[in-house]
C-alpha positions as CSV (number, residue, x, y, z in Angstrom):
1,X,34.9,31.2,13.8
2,X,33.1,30.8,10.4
3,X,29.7,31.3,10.6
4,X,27.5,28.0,9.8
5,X,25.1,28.3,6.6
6,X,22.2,27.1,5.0
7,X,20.0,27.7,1.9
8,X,16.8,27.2,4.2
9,X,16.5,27.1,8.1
10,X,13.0,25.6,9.1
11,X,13.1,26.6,12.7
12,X,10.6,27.4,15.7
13,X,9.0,24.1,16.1
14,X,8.3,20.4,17.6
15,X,10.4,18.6,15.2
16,X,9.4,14.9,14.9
17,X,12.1,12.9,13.1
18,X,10.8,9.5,12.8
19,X,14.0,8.2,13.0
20,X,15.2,5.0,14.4
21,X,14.6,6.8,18.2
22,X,11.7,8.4,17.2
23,X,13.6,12.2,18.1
24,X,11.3,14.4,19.2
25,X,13.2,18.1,19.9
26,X,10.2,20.3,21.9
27,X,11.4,23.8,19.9
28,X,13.9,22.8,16.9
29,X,15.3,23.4,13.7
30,X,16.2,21.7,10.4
31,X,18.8,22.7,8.2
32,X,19.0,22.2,4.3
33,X,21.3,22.8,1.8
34,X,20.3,22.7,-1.7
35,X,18.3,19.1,-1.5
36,X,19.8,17.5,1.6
37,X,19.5,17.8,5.3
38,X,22.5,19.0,6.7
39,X,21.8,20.0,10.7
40,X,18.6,19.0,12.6
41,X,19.1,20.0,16.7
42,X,17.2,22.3,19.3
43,X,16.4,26.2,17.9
44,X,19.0,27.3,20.3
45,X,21.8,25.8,18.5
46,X,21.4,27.5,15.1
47,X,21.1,31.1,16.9
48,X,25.0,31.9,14.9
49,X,23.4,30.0,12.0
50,X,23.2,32.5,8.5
51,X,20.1,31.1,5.8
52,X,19.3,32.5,2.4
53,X,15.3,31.8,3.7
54,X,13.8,31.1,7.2
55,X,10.7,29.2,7.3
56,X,9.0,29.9,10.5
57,X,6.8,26.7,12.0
58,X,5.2,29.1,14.5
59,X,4.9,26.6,16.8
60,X,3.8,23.7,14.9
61,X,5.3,20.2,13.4
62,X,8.0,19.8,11.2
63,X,8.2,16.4,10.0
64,X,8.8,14.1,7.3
65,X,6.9,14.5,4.4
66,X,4.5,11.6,4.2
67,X,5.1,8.6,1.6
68,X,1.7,6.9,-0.7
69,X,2.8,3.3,-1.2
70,X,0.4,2.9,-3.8
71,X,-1.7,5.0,-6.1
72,X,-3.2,5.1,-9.6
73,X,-3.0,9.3,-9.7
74,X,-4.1,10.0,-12.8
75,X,-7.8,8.3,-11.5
76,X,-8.2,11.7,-10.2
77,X,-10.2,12.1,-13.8
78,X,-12.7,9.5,-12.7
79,X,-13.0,10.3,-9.1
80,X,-16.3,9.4,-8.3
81,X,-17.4,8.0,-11.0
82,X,-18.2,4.5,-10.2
83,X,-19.0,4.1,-6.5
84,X,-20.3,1.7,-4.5
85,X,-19.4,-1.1,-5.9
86,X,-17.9,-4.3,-5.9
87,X,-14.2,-5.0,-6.6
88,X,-14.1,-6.9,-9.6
89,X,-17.6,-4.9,-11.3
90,X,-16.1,-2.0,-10.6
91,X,-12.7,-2.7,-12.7
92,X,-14.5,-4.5,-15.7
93,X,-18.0,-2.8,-16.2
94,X,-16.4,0.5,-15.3
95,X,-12.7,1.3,-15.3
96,X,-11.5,-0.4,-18.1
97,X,-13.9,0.7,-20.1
98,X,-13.1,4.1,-19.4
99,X,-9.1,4.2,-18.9
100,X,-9.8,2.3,-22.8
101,X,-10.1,5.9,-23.8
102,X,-7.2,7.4,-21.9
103,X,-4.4,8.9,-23.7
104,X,-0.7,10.7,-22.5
105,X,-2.7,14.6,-22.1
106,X,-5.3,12.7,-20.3
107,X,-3.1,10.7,-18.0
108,X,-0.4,13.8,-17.5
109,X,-3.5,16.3,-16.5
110,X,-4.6,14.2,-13.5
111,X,-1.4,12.7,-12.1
112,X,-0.9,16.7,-12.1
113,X,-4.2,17.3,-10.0
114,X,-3.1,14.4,-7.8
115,X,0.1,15.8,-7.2
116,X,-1.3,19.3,-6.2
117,X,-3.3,17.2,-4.0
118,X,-1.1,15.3,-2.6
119,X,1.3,18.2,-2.5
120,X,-1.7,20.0,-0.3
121,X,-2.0,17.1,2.3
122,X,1.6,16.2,3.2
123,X,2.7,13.9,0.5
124,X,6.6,14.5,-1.0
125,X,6.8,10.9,-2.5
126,X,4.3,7.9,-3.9
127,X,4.3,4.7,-5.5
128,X,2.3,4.7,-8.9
129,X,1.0,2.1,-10.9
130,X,-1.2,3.3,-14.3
131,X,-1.2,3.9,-18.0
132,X,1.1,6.5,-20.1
133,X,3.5,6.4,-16.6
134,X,5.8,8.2,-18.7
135,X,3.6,10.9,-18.7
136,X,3.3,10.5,-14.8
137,X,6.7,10.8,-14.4
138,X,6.5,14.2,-16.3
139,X,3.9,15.1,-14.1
140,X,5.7,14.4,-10.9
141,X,8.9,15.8,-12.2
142,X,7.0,19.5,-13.3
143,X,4.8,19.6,-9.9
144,X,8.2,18.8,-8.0
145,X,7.1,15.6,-6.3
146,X,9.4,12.6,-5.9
147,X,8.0,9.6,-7.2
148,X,8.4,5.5,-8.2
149,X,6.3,5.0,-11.4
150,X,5.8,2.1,-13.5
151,X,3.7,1.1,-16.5
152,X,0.4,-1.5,-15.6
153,X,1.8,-4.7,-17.2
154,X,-1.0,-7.7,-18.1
155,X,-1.7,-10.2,-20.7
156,X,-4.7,-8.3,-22.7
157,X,-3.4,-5.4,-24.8
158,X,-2.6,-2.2,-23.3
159,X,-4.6,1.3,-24.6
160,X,-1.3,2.6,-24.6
161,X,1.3,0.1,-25.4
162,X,-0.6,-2.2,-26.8
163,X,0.2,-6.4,-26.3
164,X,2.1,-7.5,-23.7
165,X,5.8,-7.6,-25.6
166,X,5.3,-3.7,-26.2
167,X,4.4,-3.4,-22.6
168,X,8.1,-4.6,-21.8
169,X,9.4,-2.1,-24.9
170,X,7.6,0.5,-22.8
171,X,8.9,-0.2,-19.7
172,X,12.4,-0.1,-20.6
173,X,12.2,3.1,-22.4
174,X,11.3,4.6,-18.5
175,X,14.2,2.8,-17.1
176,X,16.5,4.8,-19.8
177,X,14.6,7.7,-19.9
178,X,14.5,8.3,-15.9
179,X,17.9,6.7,-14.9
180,X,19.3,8.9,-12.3
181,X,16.8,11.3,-11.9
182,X,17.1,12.9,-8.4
183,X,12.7,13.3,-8.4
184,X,11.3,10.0,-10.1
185,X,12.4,6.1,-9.9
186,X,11.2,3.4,-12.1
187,X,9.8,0.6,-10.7
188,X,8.1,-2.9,-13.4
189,X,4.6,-3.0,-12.4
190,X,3.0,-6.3,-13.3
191,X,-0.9,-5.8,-12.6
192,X,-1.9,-9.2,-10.6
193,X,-1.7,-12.8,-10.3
194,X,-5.6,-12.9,-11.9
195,X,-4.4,-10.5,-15.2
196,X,-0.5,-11.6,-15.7
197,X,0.6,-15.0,-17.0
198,X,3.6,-17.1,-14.8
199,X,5.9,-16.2,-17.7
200,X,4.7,-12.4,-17.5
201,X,5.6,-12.2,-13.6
202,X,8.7,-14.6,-14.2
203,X,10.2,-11.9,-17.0
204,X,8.8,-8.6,-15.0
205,X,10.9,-10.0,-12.3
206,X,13.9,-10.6,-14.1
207,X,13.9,-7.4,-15.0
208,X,13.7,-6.0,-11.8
209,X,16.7,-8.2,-10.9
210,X,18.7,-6.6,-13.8
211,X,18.3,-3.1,-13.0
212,X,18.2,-3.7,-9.1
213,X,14.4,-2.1,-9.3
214,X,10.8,-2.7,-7.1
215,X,8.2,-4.7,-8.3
216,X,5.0,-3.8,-7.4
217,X,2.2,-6.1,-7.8
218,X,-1.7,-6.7,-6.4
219,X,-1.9,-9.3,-4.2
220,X,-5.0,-11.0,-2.3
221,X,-6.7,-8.0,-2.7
222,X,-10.3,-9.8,-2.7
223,X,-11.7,-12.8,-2.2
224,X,-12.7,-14.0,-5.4
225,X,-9.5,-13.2,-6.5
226,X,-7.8,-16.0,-4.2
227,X,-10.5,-18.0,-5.1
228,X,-10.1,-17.8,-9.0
229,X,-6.1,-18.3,-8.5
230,X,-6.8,-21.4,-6.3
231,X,-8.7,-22.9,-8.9
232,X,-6.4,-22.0,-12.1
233,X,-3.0,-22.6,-10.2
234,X,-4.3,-25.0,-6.8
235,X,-2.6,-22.5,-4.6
236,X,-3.2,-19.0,-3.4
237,X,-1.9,-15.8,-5.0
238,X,1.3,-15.8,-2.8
239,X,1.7,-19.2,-2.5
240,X,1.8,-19.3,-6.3
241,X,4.3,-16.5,-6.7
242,X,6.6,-18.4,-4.4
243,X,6.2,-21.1,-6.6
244,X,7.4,-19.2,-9.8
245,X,10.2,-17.6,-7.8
246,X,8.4,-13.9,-8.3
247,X,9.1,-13.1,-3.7
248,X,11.9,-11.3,-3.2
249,X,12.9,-8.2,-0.6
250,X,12.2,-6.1,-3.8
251,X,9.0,-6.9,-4.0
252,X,6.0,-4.3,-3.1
253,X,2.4,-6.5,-2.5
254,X,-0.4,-4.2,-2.6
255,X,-3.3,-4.8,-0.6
256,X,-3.0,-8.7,1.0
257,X,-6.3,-8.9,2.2
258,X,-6.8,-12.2,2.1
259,X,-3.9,-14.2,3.6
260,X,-3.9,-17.5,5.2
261,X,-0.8,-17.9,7.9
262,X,1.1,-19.8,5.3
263,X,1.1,-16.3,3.0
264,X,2.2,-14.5,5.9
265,X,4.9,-16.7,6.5
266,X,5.4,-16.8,3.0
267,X,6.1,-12.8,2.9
268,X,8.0,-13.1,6.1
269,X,10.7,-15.5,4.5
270,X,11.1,-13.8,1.5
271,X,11.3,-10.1,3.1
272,X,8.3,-9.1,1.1
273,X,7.1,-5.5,1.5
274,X,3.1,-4.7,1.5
275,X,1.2,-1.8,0.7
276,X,-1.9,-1.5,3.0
277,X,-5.0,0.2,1.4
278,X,-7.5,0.3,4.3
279,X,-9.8,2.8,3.1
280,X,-10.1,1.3,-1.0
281,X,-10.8,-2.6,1.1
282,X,-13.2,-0.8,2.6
283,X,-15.0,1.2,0.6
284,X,-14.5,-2.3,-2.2
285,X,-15.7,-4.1,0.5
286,X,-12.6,-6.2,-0.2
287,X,-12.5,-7.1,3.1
288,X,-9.7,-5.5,6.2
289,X,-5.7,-6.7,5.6
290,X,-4.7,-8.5,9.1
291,X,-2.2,-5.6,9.5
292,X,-1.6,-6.7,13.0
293,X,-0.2,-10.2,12.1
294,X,2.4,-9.0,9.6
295,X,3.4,-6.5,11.6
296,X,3.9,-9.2,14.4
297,X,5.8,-11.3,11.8
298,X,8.3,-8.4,10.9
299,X,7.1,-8.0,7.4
300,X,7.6,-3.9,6.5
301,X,4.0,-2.5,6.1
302,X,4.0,0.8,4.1
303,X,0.3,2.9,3.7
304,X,-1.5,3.8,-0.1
305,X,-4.7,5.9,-0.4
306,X,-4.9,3.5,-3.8
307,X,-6.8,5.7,-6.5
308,X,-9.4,8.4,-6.3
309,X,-11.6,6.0,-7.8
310,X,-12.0,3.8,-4.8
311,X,-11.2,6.3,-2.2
312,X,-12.2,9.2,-3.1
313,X,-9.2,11.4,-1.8
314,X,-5.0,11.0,-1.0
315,X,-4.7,12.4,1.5
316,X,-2.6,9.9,3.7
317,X,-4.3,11.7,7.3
318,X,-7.2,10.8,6.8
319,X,-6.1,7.5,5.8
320,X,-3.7,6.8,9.0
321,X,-7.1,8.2,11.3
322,X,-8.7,5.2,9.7
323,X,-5.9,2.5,9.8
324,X,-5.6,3.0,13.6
325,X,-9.4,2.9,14.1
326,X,-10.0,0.5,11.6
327,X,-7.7,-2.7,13.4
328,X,-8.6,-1.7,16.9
329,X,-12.2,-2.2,15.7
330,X,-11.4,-5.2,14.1
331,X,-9.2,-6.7,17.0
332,X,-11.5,-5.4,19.6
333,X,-7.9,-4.7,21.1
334,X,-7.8,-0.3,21.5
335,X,-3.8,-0.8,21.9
336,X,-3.7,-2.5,18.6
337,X,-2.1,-0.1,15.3
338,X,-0.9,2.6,17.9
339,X,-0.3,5.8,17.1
340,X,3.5,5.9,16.6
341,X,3.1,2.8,14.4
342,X,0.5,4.0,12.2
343,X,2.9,7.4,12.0
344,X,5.9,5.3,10.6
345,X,4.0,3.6,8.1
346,X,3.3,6.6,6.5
347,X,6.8,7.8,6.7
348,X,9.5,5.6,7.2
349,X,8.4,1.6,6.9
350,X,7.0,3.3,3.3
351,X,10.3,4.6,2.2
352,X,11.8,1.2,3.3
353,X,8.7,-0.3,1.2
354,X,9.6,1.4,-2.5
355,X,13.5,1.0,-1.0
356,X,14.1,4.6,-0.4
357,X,14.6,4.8,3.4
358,X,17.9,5.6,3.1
359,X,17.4,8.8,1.5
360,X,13.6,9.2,2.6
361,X,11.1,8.4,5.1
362,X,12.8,10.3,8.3
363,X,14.2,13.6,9.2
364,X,18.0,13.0,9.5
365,X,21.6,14.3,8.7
366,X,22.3,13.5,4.8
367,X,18.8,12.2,3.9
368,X,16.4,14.0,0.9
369,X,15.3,17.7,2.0
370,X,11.7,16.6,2.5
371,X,9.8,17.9,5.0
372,X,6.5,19.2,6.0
373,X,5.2,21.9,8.4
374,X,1.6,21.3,10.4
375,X,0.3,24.3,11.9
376,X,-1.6,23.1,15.4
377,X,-2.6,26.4,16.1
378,X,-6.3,24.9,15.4
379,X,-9.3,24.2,17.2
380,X,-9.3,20.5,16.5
381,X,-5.8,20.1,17.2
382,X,-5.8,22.2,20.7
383,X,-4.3,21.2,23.1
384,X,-1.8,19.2,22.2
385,X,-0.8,16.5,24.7
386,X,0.8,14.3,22.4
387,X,2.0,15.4,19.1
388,X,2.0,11.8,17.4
389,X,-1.5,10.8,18.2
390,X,-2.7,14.2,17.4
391,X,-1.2,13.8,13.8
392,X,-2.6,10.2,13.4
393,X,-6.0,10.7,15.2
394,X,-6.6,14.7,14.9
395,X,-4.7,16.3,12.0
396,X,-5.9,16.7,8.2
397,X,-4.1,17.1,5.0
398,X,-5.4,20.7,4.9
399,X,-3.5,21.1,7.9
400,X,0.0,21.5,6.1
401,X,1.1,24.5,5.8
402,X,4.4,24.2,4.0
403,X,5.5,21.4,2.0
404,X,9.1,21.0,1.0
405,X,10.3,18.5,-1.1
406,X,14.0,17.6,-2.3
407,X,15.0,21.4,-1.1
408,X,12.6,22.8,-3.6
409,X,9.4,24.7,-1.6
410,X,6.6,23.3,-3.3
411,X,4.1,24.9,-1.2
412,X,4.0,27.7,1.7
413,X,1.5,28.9,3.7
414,X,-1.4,27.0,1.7
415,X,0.0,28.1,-1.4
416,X,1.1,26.0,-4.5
417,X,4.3,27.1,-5.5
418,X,5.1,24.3,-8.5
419,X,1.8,24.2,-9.9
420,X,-1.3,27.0,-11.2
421,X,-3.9,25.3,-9.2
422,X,-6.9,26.9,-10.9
423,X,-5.4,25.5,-14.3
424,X,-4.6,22.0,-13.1
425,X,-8.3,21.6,-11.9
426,X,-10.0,23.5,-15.5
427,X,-8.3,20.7,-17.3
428,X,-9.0,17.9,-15.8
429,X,-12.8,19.5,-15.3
430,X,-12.6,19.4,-19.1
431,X,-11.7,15.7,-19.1
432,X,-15.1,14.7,-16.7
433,X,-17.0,16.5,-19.6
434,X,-15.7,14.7,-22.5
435,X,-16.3,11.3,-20.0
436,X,-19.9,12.0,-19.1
437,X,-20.8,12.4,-22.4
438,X,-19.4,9.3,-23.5
């Protein structure tokens, strides 16, 4: 009998699949061969089983590598720069002034910091929307992180692209640059209803439609935002993207804080997907998404740190701690946003948001070799009753131990593999200094 093979066996752990049964196997292993899953099953079955490397879990989770369903990465540079806040002060007394000065070295050093980041607390894939993406996309592609990127698209001219018709040049440059790559996937990224003309959105769409690609948008992320599209269109920010035919299943909504029942059933008919930002509403004082109801309504809910600007970190446990607390607080209902639900947002329900589930998002037979490794052997995480709610209400990014992303070990036992740490961070220290003394 030949014996079975594998470049890497992950073995000697609770492996959480997050599949459509939610497999749990108590002490299992994963199998991967060169970037796809190829065995998952209890440790006893892959005794006969030959690997060019064994990962050892010592105990702890192997899971699906979490998914950001929305980020700005390279706002790493102005990480607490402009806090406390209001939503639209913050963008137009503060950010766009400074991303006015951004450039590609700029934008390329901190999507790289937010990758090691990101890298560091569990992430293997997100969803950005910036400036320079191309850069981005370099970024994610060198620090070994999968990624959907796509350049900020709005009516006033861009600092990099400039007006609006070389925004579109721009974008499909990405589309032919990236086509096929196995690590990053382009996405058209109109900005919002509030900075993007009907005929903008209507064209961004088309596009999308062409090249069978996400659109990712802000939606009802405030409200003065509803209010200010109310009283330039007479309807509110979904209700007027129906109306110009810009709702469709490929269509990502970040935020959707304000929403009357009429946008929710908007979303629901069109198979709309959402990106839910809890801790950037909160700290914006934005207000808190009604999570619950769209979930109840079917819609696909996937969870984004937003940017370190508004944040101030991305690392998607923390965030799923707050999600869970934040609804049950806000329903005064404790079995509202369980634990297991809260989990698949940040796995699955995102892949299906940015339209990768079928190669990301769960641990299973044929699917993207990314996975993570959480060691439990920790004070704050002893004992362990339930493994689930102890990810979503106990664990922390620095928790992750080994990060492995499209069959490429990106980090093991707390070190970065892809990346020089101490670099990445000198360089975008350099950037703050040039900032504060402009």
């Amino acid at each position: 009998m030949k014996t079975k093979s594998a470049d890497i066996l992950v073995k000697n752990g609770i492996v959480l699949t997050l599949d459509e049964n939610t497999t749990e196997i108590s002490n299992g292993a994963v199998a991967l061969s060169q970037d796809t899953i190829t065995a998952i099953g209890p440790a006893i079955d892959f005794s006969d089983w030959s690997a060019s490397r064994i990962i050892d879990a010592n105990g702890g989770i192997i899971m699906p590598g979490l998914i950001n369903s929305h980020t700005h990465a390279s706002m790493t540079c102005f990480r607490g720069l402009a806090d406390d806040l209001q939503l639209m002060a913050w963008l137009n007394d503060h950010i766009f002034p400074a991303e006015a000065k951004l450039d590609d070295y700029k934008v390329y050093a901190g999507a790289l910091l937010a990758c090691a980041e990101m890298i560091m607390s569990g992430t293997t894939c997100f969803c950005d929307m910036y400036l320079f993406e191309d850069a981005v996309a370099r970024a994610a592609k060198d620090a070994g992180v999968r990624a959907v990127v796509g350049e900020v698209l709005y009516d006033f001219d861009s600092p990099n692209y400039g007006a609006i018709e070389k925004g579109f040049e721009y974008t499909q440059r990405l589309i032919d640059t990236w086509k096929d790559d196995p690590l990053v996937t382009i996405a058209v990224e109109p900005h919002s209803t509030y900075l993007c003309k009907p005929e903008l959105l209507k064209k961004a769409f088309s596009l999308t439609q062409s090249y069978g690609l996400p659109l990712v948008t802000h939606v009802a992320e405030s409200k003065s935002e509803v209010e200010q599209i109310k009283a330039r269109y007479g309807r509110t920010p979904v209700e007027h993207l129906a109306d110009i035919e810009v709702l469709a299943p490929n269509v990502l909504a970040c935020h959707c804080v304000e929403l009357t029942p009429n946008d929710i059933s908007l979303l629901q008919r069109f198979d709309v997907k959402v990106a839910h930002n809890a801790e950037s509403n909160m700290k914006l004082a934005s207000g808190v998404a009604p999570i619950p109801a769209l979930l109840n309504a079917g819609i696909c809910v996937g969870l984004g740190t937003d940017g370190c600007a508004s944040n101030n970190d991305l690392d998607l446990f923390l965030e799923m701690d707050t999600v869970a607390k934040l609804h049950k607080a806000k329903t005064l209902d404790p079995t509202a946003m369980d634990a297991r639900t809260v989990l698949k947002m940040a796995t699955i329900q995102s892949a299906r948001a940015l339209g990768l589930d079928h190669i990301i998002g769960s641990l299973e037979v044929g699917k993207k070799a990314d996975l993570i490794i959480i060691d439990t052997n920790k004070p704050h995480l002893t004992p362990m009753y339930n493994p689930v709610s102890h990810l979503v209400y106990a664990a922390m990014g620095s928790d992750v131990t080994t990060t492995v992303i499209n069959g490429r070990v990106v980090m093991e036992d707390r070190e970065l593999k892809s990346l020089d740490l101490k670099k990445v961070m000198d360089e975008v220290n350099k950037i703050a200094d040039e900032i504060r003394e402009e």
